[in-house]
C-alpha positions in Angstrom: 92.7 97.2 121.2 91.4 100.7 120.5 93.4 103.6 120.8 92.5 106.6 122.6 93.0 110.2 121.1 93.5 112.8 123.8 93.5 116.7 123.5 95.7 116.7 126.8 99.1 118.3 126.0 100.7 116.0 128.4 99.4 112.7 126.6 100.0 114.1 123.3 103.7 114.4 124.0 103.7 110.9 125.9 102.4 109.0 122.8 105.0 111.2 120.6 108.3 109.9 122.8 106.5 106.3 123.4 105.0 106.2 119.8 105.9 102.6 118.1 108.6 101.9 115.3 105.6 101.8 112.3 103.9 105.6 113.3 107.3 106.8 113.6 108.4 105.7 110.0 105.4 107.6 108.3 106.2 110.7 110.1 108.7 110.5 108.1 107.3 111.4 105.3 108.0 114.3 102.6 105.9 115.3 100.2 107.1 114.1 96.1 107.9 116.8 93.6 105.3 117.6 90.8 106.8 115.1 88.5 107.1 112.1 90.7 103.3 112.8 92.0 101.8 113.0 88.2 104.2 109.5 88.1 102.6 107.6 90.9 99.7 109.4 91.9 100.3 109.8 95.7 101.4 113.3 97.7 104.2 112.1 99.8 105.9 108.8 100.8 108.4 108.0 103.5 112.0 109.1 102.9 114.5 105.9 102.7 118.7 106.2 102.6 119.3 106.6 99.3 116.6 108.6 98.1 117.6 112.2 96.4 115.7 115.5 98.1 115.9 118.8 97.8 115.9 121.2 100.8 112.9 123.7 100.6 113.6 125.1 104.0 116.7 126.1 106.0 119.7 127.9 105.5 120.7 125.2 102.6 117.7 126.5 100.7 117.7 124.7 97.0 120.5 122.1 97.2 119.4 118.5 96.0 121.3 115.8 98.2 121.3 112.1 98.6 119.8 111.0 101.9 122.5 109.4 103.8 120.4 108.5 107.3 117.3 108.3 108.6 116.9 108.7 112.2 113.7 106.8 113.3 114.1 108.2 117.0 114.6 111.4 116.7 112.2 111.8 114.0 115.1 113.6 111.5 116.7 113.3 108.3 120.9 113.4 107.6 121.5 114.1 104.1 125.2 114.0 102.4 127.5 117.3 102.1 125.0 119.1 104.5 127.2 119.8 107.6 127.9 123.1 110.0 130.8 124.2 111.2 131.5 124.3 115.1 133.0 126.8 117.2 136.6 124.6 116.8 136.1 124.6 112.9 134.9 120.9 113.3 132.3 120.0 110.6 129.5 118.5 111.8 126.1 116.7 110.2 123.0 119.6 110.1 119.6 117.0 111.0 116.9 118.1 108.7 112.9 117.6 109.5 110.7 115.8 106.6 108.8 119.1 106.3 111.9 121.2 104.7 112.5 118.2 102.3 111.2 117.3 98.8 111.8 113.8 97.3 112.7 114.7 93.5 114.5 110.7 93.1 113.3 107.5 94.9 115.6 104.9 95.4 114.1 102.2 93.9 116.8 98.9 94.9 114.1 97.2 97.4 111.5 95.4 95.4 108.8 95.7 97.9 109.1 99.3 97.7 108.9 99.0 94.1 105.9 96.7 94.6 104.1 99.1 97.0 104.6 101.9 94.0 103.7 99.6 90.9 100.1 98.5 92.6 99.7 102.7 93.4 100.6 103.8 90.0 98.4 101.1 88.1 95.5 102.6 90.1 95.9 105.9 89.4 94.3 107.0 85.6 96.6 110.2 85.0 100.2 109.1 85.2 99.6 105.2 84.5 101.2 103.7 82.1 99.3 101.7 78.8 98.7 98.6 80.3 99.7 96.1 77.8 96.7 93.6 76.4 96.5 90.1 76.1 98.6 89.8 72.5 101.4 91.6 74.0 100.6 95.1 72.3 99.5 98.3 74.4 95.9 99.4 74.3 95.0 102.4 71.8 93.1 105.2 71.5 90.7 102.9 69.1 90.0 101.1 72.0 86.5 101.0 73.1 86.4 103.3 76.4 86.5 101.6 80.2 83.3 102.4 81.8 84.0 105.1 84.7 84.4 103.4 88.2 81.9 104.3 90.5 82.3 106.7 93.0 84.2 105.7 96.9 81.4 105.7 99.4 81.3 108.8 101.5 82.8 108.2 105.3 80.3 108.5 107.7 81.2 110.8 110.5 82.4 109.2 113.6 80.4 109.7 117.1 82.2 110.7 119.6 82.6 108.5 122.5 80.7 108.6 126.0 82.8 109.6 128.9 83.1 106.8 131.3 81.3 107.0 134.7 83.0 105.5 137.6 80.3 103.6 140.3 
């Protein structure tokens, strides 16, 4: 089935509210810190309970906090110790969006997470580790050189489509 992109405010919203559980998830998504993205080569990932942010944006500027919930539906992000108080001195949770988050710690317990990251960090040449040869030992810099992979094939520009005329 293809999927139809609108420019029509009113659809835009519709397929934000109606948008399935998968596109949901990667909106999700806040960007790694410096160190994680020299580790496993990608810009951002989706953030998981467990994982350890810290807040870019907001009035709780600079605090690093373990991610406590991720609400799927409402598209936002409850972290531990980061609460306001209400008018009757109750505490209550502060949601956060992805985009005032950075991931500085992954939580790493699900192996299919550690999978997905293992198979991205062997493909990446800057922050991969040695791969280890056949005998067991690492590879050295006496090693003859890998030839250079050739280049990804440029996209080609997609056409836009041809309104539909009704008989």
């Amino acid at each position: 089935m293809t999927q139809v992109i609108s420019r029509l405010p009113r659809k835009q919203r519709r397929y934000h509210f109606h948008a399935p559980a998968s596109v949901r998830r990667r909106w999700l998504s806040a960007p790694l810190s410096r160190e994680l993205r020299a580790k496993y080569g990608r810009r951002q990932l989706p953030v998981r309970k467990g994982d350890t942010v810290l807040v870019v944006g907001g009035s709780y500027v600079g605090r690093e906090e373990r991610v406590a919930k991720v609400d799927t539906r409402g598209g936002t992000i409850i972290l531990d110790n980061v609460t306001l108080k209400k008018a009757d001195q109750k505490l209550k949770v502060l949601p956060l969006r992805p985009s005032h988050l950075l991931l500085t710690r992954l939580n790493l317990s699900d192996p299919w997470r550690r999978r997905r990251l293992r198979t991205t960090e062997a493909g990446t040449e800057g922050g991969a580790a040695a791969k280890p040869e056949a005998d067991g030992k690492a590879s050295t810099a006496t090693s003859a050189p890998e030839p250079p992979a050739a280049a990804p094939a440029a996209k080609t520009p997609r056409r836009p489509r041809a309104a539909k005329v009704s008989p």
